[in-house]
N, C-alpha and C positions, 0 to 999 in steps of 0.2 A: 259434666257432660252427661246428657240421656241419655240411657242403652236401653231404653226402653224399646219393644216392638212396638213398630208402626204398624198403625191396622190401615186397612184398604181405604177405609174414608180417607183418612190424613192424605194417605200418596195420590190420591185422585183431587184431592182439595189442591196439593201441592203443583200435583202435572197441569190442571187448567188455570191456576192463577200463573204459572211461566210459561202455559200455550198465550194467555191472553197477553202477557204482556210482550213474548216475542211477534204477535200479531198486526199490537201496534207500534211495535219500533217498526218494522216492515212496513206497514199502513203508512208511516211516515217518512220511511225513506222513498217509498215509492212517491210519494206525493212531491219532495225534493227533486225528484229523477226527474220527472214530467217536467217540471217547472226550467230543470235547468236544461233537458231535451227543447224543451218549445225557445225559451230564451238560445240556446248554440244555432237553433236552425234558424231561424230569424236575423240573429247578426251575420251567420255565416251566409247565407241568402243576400242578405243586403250587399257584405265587401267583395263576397264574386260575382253578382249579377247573375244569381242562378234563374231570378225571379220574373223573367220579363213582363214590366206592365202593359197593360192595355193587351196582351192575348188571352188564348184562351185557357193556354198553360197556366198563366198567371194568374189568374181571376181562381180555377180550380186550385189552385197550390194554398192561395190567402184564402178559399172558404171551407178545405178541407185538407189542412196541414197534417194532420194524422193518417188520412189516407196516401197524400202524397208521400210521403215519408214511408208508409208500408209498400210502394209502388216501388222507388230507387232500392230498396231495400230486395223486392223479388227481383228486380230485376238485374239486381249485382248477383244475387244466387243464380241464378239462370244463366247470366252470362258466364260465370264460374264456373257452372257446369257443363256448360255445352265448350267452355275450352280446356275443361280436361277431359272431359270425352274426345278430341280431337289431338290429345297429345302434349296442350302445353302447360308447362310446369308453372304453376302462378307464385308459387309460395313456398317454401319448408312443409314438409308433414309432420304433424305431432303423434299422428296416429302408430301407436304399436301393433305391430303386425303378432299376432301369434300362431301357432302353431295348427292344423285342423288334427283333429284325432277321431278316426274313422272306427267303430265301434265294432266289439269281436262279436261274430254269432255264435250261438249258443243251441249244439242240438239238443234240441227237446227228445227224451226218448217215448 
């Protein structure tokens, strides 16, 4: 076993060969994600008939699927929010409520 010190080089050699490699395992999952996003919307599209052809809905959905998909996406947040601003309960809360802790003042002499 080394017990040698490590000098600054080595850990800096060290930190960007396992930044570059955590970069591209991510580079590659992301690239899996896209693949398997565009493949789900697509069949899912097809077995419910989200896609109606020949409109104009349709036409926009097939020549810009990634927009369309950022579109049902604001528009689930939107609608989520304008119904709990209104009172109703959609879901479970995950969120932890804490405490507020209101700060002492301090006379300055």
């Amino acid at each position: 076993m080394n017990t040698g010190v490590r000098t600054a080089k080595t850990l800096i050699e060290e930190f960007a060969k396992n930044a570059h490699a955590t970069v591209d395992m991510l580079h590659e999952r992301a690239i899996e994600l896209d693949g398997n996003l565009a493949s789900l919307a697509t069949e899912s599209s097809k077995l419910l008939g989200m896609v109606p052809t020949g409109t104009k809905l349709g036409k926009f959905v097939e020549n810009n699927p990634e927009r369309a998909q950022l579109f049902a996406l604001m528009t689930g947040v939107m609608f989520t929010h304008m119904m709990k601003n209104r009172g109703f309960a959609l879901g479970t809360s995950t969120a932890v409520e804490t405490e507020t802790v209101k700060p002492k003042k301090v006379k300055v002499a």
